[in-house]
N, C-alpha and C positions, 0 to 999 in steps of 0.2 A: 509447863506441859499441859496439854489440853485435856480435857476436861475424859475424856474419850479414853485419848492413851494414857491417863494415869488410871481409869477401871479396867482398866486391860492388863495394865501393870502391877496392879492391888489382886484383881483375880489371879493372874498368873502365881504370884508370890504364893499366894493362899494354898493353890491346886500345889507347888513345887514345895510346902512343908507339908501338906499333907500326904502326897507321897513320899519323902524323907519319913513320916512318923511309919507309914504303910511298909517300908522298906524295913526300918528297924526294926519293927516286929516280926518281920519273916524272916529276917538272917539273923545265925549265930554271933551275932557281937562281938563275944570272948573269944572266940577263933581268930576272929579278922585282929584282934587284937597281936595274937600271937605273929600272924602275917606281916605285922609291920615290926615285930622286933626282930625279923629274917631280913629286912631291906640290902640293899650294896649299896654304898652314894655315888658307886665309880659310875654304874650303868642306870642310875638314875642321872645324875650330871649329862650322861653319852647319851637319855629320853631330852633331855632340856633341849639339848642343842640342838638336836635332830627336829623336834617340835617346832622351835622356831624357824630351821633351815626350810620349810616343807611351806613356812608362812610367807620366807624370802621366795623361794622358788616364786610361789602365786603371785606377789606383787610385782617382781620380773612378767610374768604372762600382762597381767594389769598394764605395763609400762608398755610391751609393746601392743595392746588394745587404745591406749591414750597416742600412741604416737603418730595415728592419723591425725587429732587433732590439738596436740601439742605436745610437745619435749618437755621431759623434764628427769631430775637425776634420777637414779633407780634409790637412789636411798631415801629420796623423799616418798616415792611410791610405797617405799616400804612403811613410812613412817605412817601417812595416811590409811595404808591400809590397816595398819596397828590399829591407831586410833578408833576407824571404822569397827573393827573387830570387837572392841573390846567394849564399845557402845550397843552392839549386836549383841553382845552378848550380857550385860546386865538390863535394857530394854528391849528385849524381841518383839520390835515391830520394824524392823528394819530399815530404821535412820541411819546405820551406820553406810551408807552407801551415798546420804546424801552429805553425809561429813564429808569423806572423802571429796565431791563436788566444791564444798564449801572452801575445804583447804586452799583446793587448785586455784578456786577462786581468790583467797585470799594472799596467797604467797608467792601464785605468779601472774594474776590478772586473768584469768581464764575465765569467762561465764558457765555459770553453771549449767545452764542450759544446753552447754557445747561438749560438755565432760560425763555429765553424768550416766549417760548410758552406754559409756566402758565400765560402770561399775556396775551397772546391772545384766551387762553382756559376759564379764568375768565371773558373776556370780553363777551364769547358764551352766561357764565350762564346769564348775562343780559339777553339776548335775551328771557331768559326762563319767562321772566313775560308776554309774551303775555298767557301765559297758564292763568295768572290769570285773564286779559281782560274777559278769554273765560268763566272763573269760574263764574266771575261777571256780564257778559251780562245776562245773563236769569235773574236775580232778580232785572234789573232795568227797567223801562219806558222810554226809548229814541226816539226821533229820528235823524236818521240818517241823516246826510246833503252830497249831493255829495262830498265835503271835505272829512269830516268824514271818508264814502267808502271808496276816493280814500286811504286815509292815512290806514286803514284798510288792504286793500288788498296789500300794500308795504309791510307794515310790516309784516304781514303773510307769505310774498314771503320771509324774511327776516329769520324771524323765523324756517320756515319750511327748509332754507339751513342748518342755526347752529345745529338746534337741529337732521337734520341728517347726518350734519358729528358727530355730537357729539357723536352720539349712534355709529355709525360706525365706528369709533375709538376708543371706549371706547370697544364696544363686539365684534370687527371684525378687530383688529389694522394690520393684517395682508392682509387682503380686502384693508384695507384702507390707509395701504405702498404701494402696488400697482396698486390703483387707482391714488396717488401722483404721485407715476413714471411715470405712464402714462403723466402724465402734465407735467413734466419735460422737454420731448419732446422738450415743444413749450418755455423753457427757455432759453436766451440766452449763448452759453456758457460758457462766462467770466462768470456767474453767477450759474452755475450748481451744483460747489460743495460746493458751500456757499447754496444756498436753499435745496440740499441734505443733506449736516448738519444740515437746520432747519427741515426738514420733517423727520428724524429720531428721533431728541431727542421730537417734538411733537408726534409722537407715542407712544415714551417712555414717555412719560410724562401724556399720556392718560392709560398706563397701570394701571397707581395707580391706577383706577376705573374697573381695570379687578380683580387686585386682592385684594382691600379694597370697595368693595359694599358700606360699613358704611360709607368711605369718599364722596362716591357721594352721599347718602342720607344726609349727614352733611352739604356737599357743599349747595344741593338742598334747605336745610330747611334753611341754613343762607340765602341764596338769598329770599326766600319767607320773613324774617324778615327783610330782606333790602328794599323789595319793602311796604310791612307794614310800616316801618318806613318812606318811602317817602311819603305815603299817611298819616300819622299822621302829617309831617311835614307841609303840603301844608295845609291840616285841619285845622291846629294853626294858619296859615295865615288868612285864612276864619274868624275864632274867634278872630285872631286881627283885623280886622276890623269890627268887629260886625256884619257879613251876616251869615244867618244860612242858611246852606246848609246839604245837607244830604253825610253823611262821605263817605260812598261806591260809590256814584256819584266822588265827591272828589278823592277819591281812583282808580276808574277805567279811570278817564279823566288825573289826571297828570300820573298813568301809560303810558296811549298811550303819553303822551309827552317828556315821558323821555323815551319812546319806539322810538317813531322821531329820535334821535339823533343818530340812528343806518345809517339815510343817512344825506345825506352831508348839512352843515350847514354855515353860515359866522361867525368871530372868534367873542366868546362869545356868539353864540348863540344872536349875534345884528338882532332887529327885527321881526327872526325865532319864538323865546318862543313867541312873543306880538301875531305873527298871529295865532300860536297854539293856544292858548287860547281863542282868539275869536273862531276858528274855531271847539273846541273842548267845552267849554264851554257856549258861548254864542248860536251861532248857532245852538249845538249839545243840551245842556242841557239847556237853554233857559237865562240862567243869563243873565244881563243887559251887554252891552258893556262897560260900564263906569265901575261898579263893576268889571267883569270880567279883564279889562284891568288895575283896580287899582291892586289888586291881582297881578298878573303876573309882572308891574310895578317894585313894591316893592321886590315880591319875585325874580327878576333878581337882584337888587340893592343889597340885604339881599346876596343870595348866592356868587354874586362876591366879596363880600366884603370878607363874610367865604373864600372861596377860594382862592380870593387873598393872605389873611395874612397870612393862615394854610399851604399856597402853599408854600408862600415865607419860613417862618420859617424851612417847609422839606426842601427846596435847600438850604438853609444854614446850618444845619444840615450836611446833605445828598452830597452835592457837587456842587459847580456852576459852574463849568468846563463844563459841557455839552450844558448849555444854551450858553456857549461862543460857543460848536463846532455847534450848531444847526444856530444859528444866525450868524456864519460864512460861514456855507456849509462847515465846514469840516467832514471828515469820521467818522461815532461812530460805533466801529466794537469791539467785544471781541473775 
C-alpha cells in the first residue's frame, strides 16, 4: 500500500475510534445492554438473508451493465462484487471497484480497461435512491435537525453530479466524450492515455442505455428492489429487538445512511454508522438514544460479520493475488 493510502487509512482508523470513544460517552451503555438480551434469532437470521439478497439484487444490475462488454455468470458477479465490498469497506478509498476489474480480468481474460467502468457506472445507480428519500419525504412527519440538513444537502450535491453525468452519457455520449477531453487537459501526462482508455470504454459502456432503454429501466427497477430490500433488512432489526417502528420511517432513515457512504468514511464505517444513527434517527425521528444505538450496535456487528465471511469466501474463490498487490502498493493494471 502506498505511502498516501495507508495515511488515509491510519487517519481514518484514528477519527473512527475516536468517534466510538465520543459515541460511548453519550449513550447509556447498560440500557443497550438490556436491548440485546430482548434479541429473536428468527428475524435476525430473516435481517441476514434479506442483507445479502439486496447485495444479490446489485450484482444482478452489475451483470447486466457488464454485458455490453462481456458475459459472464451472475454468480460470479456476485462473488466480485462481494469481494469489492468488503475491500470498500475495510479501505475506503475505493479499490474495491478496481478488484472487481481485476477479477474479470483474471478469470475470464477481460482487460480491465474494457470492464471497469460498469463498476463505476453501478456504483452512480446507488446514488439513484436519493430519488426515493424525495418519494418518501411528503408522507412522513419529521423533523429536521441541522444534522439531518447538513447530511441532506451533501448528498443532494452528490446526487445531482451522478445522475447528470449519468443522463449525459447515457443520451449525449458524444457531449459527454467531449466534456471528458476537456478535463483531460488538466491530467497529467504520464497518465493521459491510461485515463483516455478509461473515458472511452466508459462511454461505450454507457451506450448500452442508448441503445437498450429496457436495460436502464431493468437496471433502474433492480436498484429500487435493492434499496427496498435494505429497508426490509434494517425493519427486521427493529422487530429483532422488539421496537415497533414504523417501516417507511425505517426505510427513508437507513436510505440516507447508506446514502452517507457516498462521502468519506473511517474503514468499516468505525463509529460513522453509530453517529448516523443518532443523528438520523434519534435526533431526526425521535427514537431513544439507547434503542437507536442498540440498533445500529448490532446491525454493524450483524453486517461485518456477513461481509467478512461472504467477502472472504469470494477472494478465495475469486483470487487473493490482489489483496497481496494492494497491501503491497504494488500496480494492478489490465
Amino acid at each position: 500500500m502506498n505511502k498516501r493510502n495507508l495515511f488515509i487509512l491510519i487517519l481514518g482508523t484514528i477519527i473512527g475510534v475516536g468517534l466510538i470513544l465520543l459515541w460511548l460517552h453519550y449513550i447509556p451503555f447498560s440500557e443497550i445492554k438490556g436491548y440485546f438480551a430482548q434479541l429473536s434469532p428468527l428475524y435476525v437470521i430473516l435481517a441476514a438473508v434479506t442483507y445479502l439478497a439486496a447485495y444479490f439484487v446489485r450484482s444482478v444490475r452489475w451483470n447486466i451493465l457488464l454485458s455490453h462488454s462481456v458475459r459472464i455468470p451472475i454468480k460470479d458477479t456476485w462473488l466480485y462484487a462481494m469481494a469489492g465490498n468488503l475491500i470498500n469497506y475495510i479501505i475506503p478509498i475505493r479499490l474495491g471497484e478496481v478488484c472487481r476489474a481485476w477479477f474479470i480480468k483474471r478469470n475470464h481474460g477481460h482487460s480491465m480497461a474494457s470492464t471497469l467502468p460498469s463498476a463505476f457506472i453501478d456504483k452512480v445507480f446507488d446514488t439513484l435512491a436519493i430519488v426515493a428519500i424525495l418519494i418518501i419525504a411528503p408522507f412522513l412527519a419529521i423533523a429536521v435537525s441541522p444534522g439531518l440538513m447538513v447530511l441532506l444537502v451533501l448528498l443532494a450535491i452528490v446526487f445531482i453530479l451522478s445522475a447528470g453525468i449519468l443522463l449525459l452519457a447515457a443520451l449525449h455520449p458524444q457531449k459527454f466524450a467531449a466534456w471528458l477531453c476537456v478535463l483531460l487537459k488538466i491530467v497529467p501526462h504520464r497518465f493521459k492515455d491510461r485515463v483516455q482508455v478509461f473515458v472511452q470504454n466508459l462511454v461505450k459502456g454507457l451506450n448500452l442505455f442508448e441503445h437498450h432503454p429496457g436495460k436502464l429501466l431493468l437496471a433502474t427497477l433492480l436498484t429500487a428492489l435493492g434499496i427496498l430490500l435494505d429497508g426490509v433488512y434494517f425493519y427486521l432489526i427493529f422487530v429483532a429487538f422488539g421496537i415497533e417502528f414504523s417501516f417507511l420511517l425505517v426505510l427513508f432513515g437507513y436510505t440516507l445512511i447508506n446514502l452517507s457512504y457516498a462521502l468519506p468514511q473511517p474503514p468499516a464505517q468505525l463509529g460513522s454508522n453509530e453517529w448516523m444513527m443518532i443523528i438520523v434517527f434519534s435526533l431526526g425521528f425521535s427514537l431513544t438514544k439507547s434503542s437507536a444505538s442498540a440498533i445500529m450496535a448490532f446491525a454493524h456487528i450483524l453486517t461485518a460479520v456477513l461481509m467478512g465471511v461472504v467477502g472472504s469466501v469470494a477472494f478465495a474463490i475469486s483470487g487473493f493475488e490482489v489483496l497481496r498487490m494492494i497491501f503491497k502498493g504494488e500496480k494492478i493494471d489490465g
